[in-house]
LUMSE-110873 format. One line per 4 residues: number of its first residue (from 1); their letters; for each residue y, x, z of C-alpha. Coordinates in steps of 0.02 Angstrom, whole numbers. Example, Ala and Ser with C-alpha at 12.3 -4.5 7.8 and 13.67 -1.06 7.14 Angstrom:
<bavos>
1) AS) -225,615,390; -53,684,357
</bavos>
This chain:
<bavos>
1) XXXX) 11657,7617,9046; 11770,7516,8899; 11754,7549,8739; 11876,7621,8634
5) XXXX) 12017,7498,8566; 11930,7491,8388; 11800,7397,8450; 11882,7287,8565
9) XXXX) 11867,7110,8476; 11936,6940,8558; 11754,6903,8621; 11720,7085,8688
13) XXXX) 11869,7052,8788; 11803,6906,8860; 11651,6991,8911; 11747,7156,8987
17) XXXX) 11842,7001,9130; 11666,6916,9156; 11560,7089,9184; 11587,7069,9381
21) XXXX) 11488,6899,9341; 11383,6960,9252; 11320,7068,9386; 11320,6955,9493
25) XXXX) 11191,6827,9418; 11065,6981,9417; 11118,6997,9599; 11078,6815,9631
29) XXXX) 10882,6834,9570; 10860,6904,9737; 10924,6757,9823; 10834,6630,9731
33) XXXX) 10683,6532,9792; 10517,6563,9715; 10481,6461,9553; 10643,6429,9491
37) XXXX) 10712,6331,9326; 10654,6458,9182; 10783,6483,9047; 10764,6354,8888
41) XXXX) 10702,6396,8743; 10833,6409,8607; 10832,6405,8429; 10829,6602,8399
45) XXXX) 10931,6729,8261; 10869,6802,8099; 10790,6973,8154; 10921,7070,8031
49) XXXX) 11054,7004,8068; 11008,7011,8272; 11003,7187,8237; 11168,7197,8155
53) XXXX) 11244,7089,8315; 11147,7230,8448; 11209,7370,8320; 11385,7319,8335
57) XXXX) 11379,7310,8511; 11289,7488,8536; 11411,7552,8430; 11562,7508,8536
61) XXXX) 11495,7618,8673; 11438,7747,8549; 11598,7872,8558; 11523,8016,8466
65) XXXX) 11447,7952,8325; 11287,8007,8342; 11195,7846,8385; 11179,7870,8573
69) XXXX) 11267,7818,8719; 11267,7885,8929; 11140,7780,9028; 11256,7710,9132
73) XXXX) 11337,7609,8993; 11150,7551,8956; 11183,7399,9086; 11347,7334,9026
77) XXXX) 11281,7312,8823; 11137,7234,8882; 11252,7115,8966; 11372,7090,8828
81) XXXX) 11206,7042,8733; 11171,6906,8847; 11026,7003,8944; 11073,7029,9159
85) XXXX) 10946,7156,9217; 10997,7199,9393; 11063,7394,9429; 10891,7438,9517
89) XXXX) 10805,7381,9353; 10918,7474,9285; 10869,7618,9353; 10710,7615,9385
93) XXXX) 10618,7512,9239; 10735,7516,9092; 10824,7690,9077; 10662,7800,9122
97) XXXX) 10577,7706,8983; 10715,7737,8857; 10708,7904,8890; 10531,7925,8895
101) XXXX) 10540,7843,8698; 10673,7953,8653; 10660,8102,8755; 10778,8235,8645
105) XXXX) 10928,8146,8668; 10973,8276,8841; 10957,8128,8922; 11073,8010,8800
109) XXXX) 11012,7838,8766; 10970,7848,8566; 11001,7675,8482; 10832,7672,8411
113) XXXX) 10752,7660,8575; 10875,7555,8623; 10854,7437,8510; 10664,7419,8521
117) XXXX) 10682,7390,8704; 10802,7270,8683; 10716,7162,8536; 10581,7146,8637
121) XXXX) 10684,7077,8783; 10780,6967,8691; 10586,6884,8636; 10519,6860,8782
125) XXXX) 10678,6808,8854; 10649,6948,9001; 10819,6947,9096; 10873,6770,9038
129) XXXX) 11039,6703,9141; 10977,6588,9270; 11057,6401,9258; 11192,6357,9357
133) XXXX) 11096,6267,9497; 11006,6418,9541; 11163,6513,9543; 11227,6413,9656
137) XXXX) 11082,6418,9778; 11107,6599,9795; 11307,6545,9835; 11228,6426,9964
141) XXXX) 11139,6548,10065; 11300,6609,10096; 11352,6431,10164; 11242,6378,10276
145) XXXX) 11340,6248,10347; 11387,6166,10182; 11578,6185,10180; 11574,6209,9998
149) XXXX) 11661,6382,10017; 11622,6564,10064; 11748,6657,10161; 11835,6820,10055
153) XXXX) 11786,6929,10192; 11596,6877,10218; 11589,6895,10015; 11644,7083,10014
157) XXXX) 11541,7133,10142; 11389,7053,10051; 11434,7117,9890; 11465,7296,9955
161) XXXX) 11326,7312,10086; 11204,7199,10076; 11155,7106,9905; 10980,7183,9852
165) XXXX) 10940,7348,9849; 11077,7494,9867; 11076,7493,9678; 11149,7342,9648
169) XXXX) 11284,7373,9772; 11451,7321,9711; 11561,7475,9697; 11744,7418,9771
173) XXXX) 11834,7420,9624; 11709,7278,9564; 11702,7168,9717; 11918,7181,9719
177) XXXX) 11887,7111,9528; 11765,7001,9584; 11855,6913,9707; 12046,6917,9626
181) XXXX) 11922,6808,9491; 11838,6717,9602; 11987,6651,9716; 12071,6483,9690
185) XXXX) 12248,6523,9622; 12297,6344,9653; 12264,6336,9848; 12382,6395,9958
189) XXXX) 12219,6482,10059; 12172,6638,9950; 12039,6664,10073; 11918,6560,10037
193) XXXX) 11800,6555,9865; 11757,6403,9816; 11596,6433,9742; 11565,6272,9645
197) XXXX) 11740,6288,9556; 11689,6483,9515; 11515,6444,9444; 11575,6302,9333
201) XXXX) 11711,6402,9257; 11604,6579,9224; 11458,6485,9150; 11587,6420,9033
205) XXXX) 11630,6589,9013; 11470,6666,8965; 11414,6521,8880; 11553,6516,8748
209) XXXX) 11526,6726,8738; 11341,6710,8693; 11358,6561,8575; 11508,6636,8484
213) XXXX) 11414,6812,8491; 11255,6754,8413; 11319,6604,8299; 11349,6736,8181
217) XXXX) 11172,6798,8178; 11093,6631,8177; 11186,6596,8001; 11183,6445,7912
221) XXX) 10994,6481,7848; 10842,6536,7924; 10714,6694,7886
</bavos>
């Protein structure tokens, strides 16, 4: 769902092109060997104004004014927040315990349950992006043979049929997104997604979203 054009900022922007991505890493969890690289620790933001920066964000989605939003916009803010759960999480972890806090919303998500869920998952650093090496292991199993590329075709058919659980099934319209994205404009074989090339640029991406989204709340002092 996008937000109304009020709350469409440069940034949010960003996010709305990378939200295929986005997806994706949560996608790629499933792929990824046992005892993988652990997000680092960061220097974090000042609890008020973290709030302010998930406020903002809830509010975007919030179209009635009446602090809640539809559970199936619960995924995409958590993304835009820098938290990837996958859509199986989604579904059957996060939204039945919003609910459960909050259950006389007629089953809206209220932002005060939101918001305690996601504090706490922003602490403990619960759906953390994955680095890029581990991304691209889940590319990889894709490539066995070590071409450096996965063909368009093999891609959809993962995407749509077989990454994870049904949940987390890309719906068409994402996996056409996905891989108009993902292809290299430059080569004169649109075919092939050259997976390297694609995970260097969206970390970028996401990277430069989450530091310009929470330099604000970091601040130039500390609480």
């Amino acid at each position: 769902m996008v937000p109304s054009a009020t709350c469409i900022s440069n940034r949010f922007v960003v996010f709305i092109h990378v939200d295929v991505w986005l997806k994706l890493v949560a996608l790629a969890l499933a792929l990824r060997a046992p005892g993988g690289m652990s997000s680092q620790e960061k220097e974090g933001p000042s609890l008020t104004k973290l709030r302010k920066v998930i406020k903002e964000a809830f509010s975007c989605f919030d179209k009635q004014q009446k602090n809640t939003i539809e559970q199936d916009e619960v995924g995409v803010v958590m993304r835009y927040l820098g938290q990837f759960p996958s859509e199986s999480d989604l579904k059957e972890t996060i939204i039945p315990e919003l609910l459960e806090e909050d259950p006389s919303r007629d089953g809206l998500v209220s932002f005060e349950a939101f918001e305690r869920l996601m504090l706490r998952y922003l602490s403990d650093h619960t759906y953390d992006p994955d680095d890029s090496e581990t991304l691209l292991a889940a590319f990889r199993v894709l490539d066995p043979q070590g071409h450096g590329y996965i063909d368009s075709n093999l891609m959809h058919e993962w995407l749509s049929t077989k990454g994870g659980k049904a949940a987390d099934f890309f719906k068409e319209r994402e996996t056409s997104d996905f891989l108009e994205y993902a292809k290299d404009k430059e080569s004169s074989d649109s075919s092939r997604i050259y997976y390297e090339d694609y995970v260097a640029k969206l970390n970028a991406d996401i990277e430069k979203h989450l530091e310009n989204l929470y330099q604000v709340a970091r601040g130039s002092g500390r609480q």
